[in-house]
C-alpha positions in Angstrom: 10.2 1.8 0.2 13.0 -0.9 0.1 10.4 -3.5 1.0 8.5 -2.8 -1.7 11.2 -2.3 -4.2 12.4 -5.4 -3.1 9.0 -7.4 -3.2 8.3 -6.3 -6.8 11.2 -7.1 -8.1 10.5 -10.6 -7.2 7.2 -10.5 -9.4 7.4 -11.9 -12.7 6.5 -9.8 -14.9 3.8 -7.0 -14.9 1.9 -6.8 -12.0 -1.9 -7.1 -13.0 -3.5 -8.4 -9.9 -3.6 -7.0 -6.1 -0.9 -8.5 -4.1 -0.9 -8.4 -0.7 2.5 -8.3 -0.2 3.4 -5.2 -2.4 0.3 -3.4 -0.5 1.9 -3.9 2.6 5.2 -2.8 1.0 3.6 0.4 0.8 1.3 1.4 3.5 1.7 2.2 7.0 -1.4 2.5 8.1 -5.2 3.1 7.7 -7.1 4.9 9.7 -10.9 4.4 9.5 -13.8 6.9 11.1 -17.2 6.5 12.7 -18.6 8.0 9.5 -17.2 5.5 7.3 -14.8 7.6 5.3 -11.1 5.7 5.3 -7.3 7.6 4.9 -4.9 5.3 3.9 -1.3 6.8 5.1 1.6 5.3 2.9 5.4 4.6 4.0 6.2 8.2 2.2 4.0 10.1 4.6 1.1 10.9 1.5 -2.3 10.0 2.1 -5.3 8.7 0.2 -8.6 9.9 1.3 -11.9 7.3 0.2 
């Protein structure tokens, strides 16, 4: 979390496109399956489910 706290406050402004560097300030990993579905586990232990 102090990554990305860090990274965005080095943006200028509001942030309107992806950034790389802010996504990476946030997850820790992805984890994809055989049947295509992907879980995206973030630095704060949640999870997104595609």
């Amino acid at each position: 979390m102090e990554d990305f706290l860090r990274i965005l406050k080095q943006q200028d402004g509001e942030v309107t496109a992806f950034s790389e560097k802010l996504w990476c300030g946030l997850l820790d990993y992805a984890t994809a399956y055989a049947d295509g579905h992907l879980t995206f586990t973030f630095k704060n232990g949640s999870t997104f489910e595609d």
